[in-house]
C-alpha positions in Angstrom: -14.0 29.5 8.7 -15.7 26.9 6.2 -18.9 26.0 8.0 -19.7 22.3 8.7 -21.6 20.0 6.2 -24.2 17.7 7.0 -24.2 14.1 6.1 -26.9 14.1 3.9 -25.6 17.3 2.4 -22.0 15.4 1.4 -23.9 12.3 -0.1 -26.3 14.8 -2.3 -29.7 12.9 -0.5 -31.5 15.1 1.5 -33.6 12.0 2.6 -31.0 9.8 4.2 -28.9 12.1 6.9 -27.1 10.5 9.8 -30.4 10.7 12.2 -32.4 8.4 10.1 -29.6 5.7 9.4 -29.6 1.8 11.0 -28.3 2.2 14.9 -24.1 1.7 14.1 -21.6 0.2 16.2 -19.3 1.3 17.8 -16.2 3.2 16.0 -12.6 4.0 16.3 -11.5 6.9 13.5 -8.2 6.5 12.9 -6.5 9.6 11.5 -3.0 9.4 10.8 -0.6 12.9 10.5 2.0 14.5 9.7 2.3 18.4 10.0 -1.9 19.0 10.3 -2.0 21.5 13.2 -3.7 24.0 11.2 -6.5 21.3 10.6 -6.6 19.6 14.2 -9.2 22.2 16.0 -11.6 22.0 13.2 -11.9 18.6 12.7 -12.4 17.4 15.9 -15.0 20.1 15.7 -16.8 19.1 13.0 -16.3 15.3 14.1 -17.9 16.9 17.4 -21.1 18.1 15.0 -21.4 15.1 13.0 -21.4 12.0 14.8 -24.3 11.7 17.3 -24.5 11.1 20.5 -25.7 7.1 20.1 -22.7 6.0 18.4 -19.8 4.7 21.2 -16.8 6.7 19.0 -13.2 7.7 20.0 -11.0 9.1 18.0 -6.9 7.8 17.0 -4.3 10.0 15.7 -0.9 8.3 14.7 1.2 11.0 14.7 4.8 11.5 12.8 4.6 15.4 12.7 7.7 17.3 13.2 5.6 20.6 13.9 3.1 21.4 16.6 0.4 18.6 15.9 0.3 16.7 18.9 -0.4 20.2 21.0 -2.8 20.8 19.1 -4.8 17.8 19.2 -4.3 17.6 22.9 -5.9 21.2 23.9 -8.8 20.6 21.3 -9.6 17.4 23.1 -10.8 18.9 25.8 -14.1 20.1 24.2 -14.8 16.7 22.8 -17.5 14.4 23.8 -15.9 11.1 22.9 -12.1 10.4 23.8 -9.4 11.4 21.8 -5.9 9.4 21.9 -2.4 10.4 20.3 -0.1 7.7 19.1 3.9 8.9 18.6 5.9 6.8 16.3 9.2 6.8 17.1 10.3 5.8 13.5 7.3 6.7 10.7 8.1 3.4 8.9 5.6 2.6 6.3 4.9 6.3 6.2 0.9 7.4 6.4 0.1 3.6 5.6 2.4 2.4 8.6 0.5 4.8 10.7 -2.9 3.8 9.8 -1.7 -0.1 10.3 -0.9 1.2 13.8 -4.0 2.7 14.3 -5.4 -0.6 13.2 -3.1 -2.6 16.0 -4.1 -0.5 19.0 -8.2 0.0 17.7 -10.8 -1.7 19.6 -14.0 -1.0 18.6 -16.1 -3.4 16.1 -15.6 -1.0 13.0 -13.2 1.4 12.2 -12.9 4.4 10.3 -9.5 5.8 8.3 -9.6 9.3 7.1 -7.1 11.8 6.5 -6.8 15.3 8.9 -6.8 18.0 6.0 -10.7 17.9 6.2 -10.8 16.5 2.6 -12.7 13.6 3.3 -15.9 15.1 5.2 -16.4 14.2 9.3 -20.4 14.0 8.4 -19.9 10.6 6.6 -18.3 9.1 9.5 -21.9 7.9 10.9 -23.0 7.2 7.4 -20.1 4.6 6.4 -20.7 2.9 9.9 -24.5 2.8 9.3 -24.1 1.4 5.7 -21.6 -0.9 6.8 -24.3 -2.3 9.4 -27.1 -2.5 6.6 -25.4 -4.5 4.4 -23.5 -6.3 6.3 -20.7 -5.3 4.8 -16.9 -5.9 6.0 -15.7 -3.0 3.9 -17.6 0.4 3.2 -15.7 2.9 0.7 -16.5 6.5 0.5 -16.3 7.2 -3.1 -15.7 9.8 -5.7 -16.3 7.9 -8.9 -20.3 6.7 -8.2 -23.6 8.4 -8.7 -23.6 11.6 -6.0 -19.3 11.6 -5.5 -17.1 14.2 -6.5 -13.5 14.9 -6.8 -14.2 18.6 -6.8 -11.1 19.1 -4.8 -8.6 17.4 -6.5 -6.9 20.7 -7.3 -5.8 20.7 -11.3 -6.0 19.0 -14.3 -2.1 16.8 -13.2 -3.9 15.4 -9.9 -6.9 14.7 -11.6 -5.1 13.3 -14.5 -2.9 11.0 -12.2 -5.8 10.2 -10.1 -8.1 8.3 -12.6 -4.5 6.8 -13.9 -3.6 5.0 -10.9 -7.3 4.2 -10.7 -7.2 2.2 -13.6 -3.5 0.8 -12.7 -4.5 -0.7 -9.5 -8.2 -1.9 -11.2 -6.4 -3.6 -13.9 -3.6 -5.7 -11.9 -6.3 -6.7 -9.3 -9.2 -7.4 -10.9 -10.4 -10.3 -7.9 -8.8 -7.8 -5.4 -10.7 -4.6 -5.9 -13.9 -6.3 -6.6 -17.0 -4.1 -5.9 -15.0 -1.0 -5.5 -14.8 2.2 -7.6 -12.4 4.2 -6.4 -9.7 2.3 -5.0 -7.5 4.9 -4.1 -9.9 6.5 -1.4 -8.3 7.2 1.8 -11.6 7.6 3.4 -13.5 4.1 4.2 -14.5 2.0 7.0 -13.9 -1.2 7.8 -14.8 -4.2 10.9 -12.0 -4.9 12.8 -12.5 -8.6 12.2 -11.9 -8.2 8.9 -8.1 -7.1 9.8 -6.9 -8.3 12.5 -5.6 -11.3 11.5 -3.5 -9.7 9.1 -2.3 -7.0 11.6 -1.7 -9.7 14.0 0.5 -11.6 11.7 2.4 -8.6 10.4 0.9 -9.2 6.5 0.3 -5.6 6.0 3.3 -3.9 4.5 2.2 -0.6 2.8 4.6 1.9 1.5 3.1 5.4 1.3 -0.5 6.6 1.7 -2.7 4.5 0.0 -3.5 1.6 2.6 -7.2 0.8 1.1 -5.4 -0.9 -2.0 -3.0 -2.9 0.9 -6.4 -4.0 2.9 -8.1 -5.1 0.2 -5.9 -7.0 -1.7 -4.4 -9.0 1.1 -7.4 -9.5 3.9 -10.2 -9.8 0.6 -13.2 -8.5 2.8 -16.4 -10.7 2.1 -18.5 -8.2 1.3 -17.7 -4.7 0.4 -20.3 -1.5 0.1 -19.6 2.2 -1.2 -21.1 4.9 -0.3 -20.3 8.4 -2.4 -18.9 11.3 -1.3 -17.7 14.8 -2.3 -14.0 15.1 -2.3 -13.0 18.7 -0.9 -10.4 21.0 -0.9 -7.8 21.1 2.0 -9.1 23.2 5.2 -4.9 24.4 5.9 -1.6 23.0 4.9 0.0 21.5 2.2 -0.7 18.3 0.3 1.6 15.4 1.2 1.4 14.0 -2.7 4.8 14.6 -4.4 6.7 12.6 -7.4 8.2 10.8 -4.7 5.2 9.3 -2.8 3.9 8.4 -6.7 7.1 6.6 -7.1 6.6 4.5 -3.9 3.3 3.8 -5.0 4.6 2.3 -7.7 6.8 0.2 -5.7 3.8 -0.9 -3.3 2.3 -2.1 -6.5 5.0 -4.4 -7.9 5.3 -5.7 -4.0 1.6 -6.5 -4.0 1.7 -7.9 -7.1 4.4 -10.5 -6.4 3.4 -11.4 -3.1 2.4 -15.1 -4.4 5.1 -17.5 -5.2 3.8 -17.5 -8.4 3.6 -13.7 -9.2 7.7 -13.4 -8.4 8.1 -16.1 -10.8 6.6 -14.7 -13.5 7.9 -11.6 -13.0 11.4 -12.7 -12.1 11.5 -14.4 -15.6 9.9 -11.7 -17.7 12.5 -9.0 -16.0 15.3 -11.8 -16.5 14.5 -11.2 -20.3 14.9 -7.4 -20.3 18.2 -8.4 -19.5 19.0 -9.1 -23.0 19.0 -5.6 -23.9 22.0 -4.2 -21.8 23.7 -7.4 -22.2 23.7 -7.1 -26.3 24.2 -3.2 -26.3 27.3 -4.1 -24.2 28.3 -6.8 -26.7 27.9 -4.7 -29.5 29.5 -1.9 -28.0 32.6 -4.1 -26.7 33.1 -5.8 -29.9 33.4 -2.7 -32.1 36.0 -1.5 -29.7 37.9 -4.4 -30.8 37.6 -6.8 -28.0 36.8 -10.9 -29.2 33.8 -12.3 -29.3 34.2 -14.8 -26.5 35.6 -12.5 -23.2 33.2 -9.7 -24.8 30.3 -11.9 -24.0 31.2 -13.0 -20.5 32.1 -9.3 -19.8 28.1 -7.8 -21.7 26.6 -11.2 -19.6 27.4 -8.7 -16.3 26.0 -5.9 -18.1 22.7 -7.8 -18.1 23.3 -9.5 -14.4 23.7 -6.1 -12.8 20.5 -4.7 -14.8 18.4 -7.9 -13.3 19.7 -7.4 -10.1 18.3 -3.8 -9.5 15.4 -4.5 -10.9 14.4 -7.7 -8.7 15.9 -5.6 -5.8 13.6 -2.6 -6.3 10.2 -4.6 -7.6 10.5 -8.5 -6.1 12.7 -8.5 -3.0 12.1 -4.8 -1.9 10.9 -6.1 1.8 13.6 -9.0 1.6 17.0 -7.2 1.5 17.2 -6.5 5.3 19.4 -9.5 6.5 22.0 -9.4 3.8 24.3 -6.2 3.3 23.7 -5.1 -0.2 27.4 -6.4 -1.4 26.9 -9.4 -0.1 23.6 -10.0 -1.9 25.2 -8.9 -5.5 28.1 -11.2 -5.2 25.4 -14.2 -4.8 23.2 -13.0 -7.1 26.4 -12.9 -9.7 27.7 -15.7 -8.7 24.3 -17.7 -9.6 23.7 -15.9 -12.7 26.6 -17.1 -14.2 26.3 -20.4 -12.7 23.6 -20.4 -14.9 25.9 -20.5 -17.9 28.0 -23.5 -16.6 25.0 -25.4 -16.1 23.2 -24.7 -19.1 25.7 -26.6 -21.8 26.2 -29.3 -19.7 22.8 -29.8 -19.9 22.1 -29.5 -23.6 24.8 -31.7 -24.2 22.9 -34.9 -21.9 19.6 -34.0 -24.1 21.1 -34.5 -27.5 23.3 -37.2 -26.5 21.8 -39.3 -23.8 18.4 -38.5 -24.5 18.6 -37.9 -28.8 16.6 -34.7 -28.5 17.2 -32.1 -31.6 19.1 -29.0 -30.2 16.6 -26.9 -30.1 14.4 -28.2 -28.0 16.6 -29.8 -25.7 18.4 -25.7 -25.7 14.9 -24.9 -24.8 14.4 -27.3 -22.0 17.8 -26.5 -20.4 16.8 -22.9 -20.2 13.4 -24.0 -18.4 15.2 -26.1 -16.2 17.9 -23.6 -15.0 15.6 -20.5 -14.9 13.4 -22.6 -12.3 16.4 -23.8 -10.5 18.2 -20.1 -11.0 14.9 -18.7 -9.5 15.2 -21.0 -6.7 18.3 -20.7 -5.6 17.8 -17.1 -5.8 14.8 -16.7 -3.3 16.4 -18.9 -0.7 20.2 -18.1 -1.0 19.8 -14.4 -2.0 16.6 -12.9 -0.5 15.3 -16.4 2.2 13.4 -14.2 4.5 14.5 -13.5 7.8 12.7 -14.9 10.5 9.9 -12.7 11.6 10.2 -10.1 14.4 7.3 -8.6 16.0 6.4 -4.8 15.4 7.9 -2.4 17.1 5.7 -0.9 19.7 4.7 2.6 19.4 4.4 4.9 22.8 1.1 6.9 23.1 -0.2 9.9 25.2 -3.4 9.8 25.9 -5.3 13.4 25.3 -8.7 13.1 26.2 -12.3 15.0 26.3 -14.6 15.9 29.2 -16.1 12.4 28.5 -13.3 9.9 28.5 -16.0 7.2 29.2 -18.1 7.7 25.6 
């Protein structure tokens, strides 16, 4: 069995181990999972080891295993000092990011602390992220790979490490304002004062998709001040790893959502991916015409080619949390039905330009298009994707599984 590591022994400075760190406040680790048993017994363990007696802690799993994890967390609560509480989701929506955001709703200690139950992100720092937080009065305290005395020793081979630093620099360069101040934004491992969040959990803002929930907090609650602190990235104590192709294509999607959350943002984005619709649209013509169909019904026929490859697109990277109160069929015959509105529209309005107002063609073409893309983006968002009135989240039941001392 790996033995435990000190705090000062994870953050490389002999000097500055949990003892000798600022009194902290109290702390809620919130450690979402799905299929850790093997890990359970020797993290509470080492969580056991680390964080000292002063510092009021309890610990949070959100739980949407389908193996033993739960049993297991509730027999190795027994040994623990502080008290340990299991949350079952009924539906794991949001996957490990909905669970932490759960974790977050039912916390209630001043800071809180997210880490992951595969013993990759060391239970020493726990103390030390709390401290540092208190020091610098910091809302936000990131444990680090990418600054002086971090590691990502355990990112095992060169494709992890290789995707790693490129989502790193992904996320960095679409949020510059967002991600401020912080190095690695794709650590799982930070701390962070419940004031800081719970207006956002409150009002349902968070809406992560997949695991990495530090990007989600950051860009939408903007913490006022945020400190890092490094640390040493290990290799998983037991289990799998939960990062496949598919999680890295949700994160994708996560980023598109985050990146069009603003009015704005969907805007500019609904018109750049209205222009990749040219492509299908004139590979259709072409392809229509040389089979020998005219000009005219070829080019109402390609303009669907183009409709349906805009509609997929704004589905999957605008409107992805916006499709629920339409059924799918319903939404593409609006959708088609204003994108070729569009057409009626626009000659109409050329034609009042150059004859009412004497403008030259070209500019009065360009000033129609303006016109209907803004009123075509419009109607869109409020007849195709108006969001549905909001419903409270769904309550998740929990079983309590505590230690000895249920009063810490």
């Amino acid at each position: 069995m790996t033995a435990p590591h000190t705090g000062a022994e994870e953050r490389g400075d002999p000097e500055l181990g949990a003892a000798q760190l600022a009194e902290p406040g109290a702390v809620t680790v919130v450690i979402p999972t799905f299929n850790e048993a093997g890990n359970i017994r020797e993290l509470l363990r080492r969580l056991t080891e680390s964080v000292p007696s002063r510092l009021p802690c309890e610990v949070l799993f959100v739980d949407d295993s389908t193996d033993g994890t739960p049993e297991e967390i509730a027999g190795a609560a027994q040994d623990c000092p502080f008290p340990v509480t299991v949350i079952r989701r009924e539906t794991p929506a949001g996957g490990l990011g909905g669970a932490v955001v759960e974790g977050l709703r039912s916390a209630g200690s001043d800071w809180i602390v997210v880490m992951d139950a595969d013993l990759q992100h060391p239970p020493a720092l726990v103390p030390d992220l709390v401290a540092e937080g208190e020091r610098t009065n910091a809302d936000l305290v990131v444990a680090s790979r990418y600054i002086r005395g971090g590691s990502r020793e355990g990112l095992a081979g060169g494709y992890r490490v290789a995707v790693s630093r490129t989502a790193t620099w992904l996320t960095k360069a679409l949020f510059p304002r967002g991600l401020r101040g912080i190095s690695d934004p794709m650590s799982g491992f930070f701390a962070i004062r419940r004031s800081a969040v719970k207006g956002a959990v409150a009002d349902g803002a968070l809406k992560p998709l997949g695991y990495k929930i530090l990007l989600e907090l950051a860009v939408r609650c903007r913490p006022r001040t945020v400190a890092e602190v490094p640390f040493v990235f290990r290799e998983r104590f037991a289990g799998e790893s939960k990062s496949t192709p598919r999680e890295g294509v949700r994160f994708l999607k996560h980023l598109s959502g985050l990146r069009t959350s603003s009015p704005l943002a969907r805007m500019l984005a609904f018109g750049l991916i209205g222009l990749t619709g040219f492509l299908p649209n004139l590979v259709a013509l072409h392809l229509l015409t040389r089979a020998g169909m005219h000009y005219l019904p070829a080019e109402v026929v390609a303009n669907q080619f183009g409709v349906v490859w805009n509609f997929l697109l704004i589905e999957v990277l605008i409107f992805r949390d916006r499709r629920g109160h339409r059924h799918w069929a319903d939404r593409v015959g609006r959708f088609a039905l204003l994108a070729n509105a569009d057409l009626l529209l626009r000659i109409p309005l050329i034609a009042l330009f150059v004859g009412w107002l004497g403008m030259a063609v070209l500019p009065a073409t360009g000033l129609a298009l303006l016109l209907t893309f803004v009123l075509r983006y419009a109607a869109t968002e409020t007849l195709v994707y108006l969001p549905r009135k909001g419903r409270g989240p769904r309550s998740s039941r929990g079983s309590r599984a505590r230690g000895p001392r249920q009063d810490a």
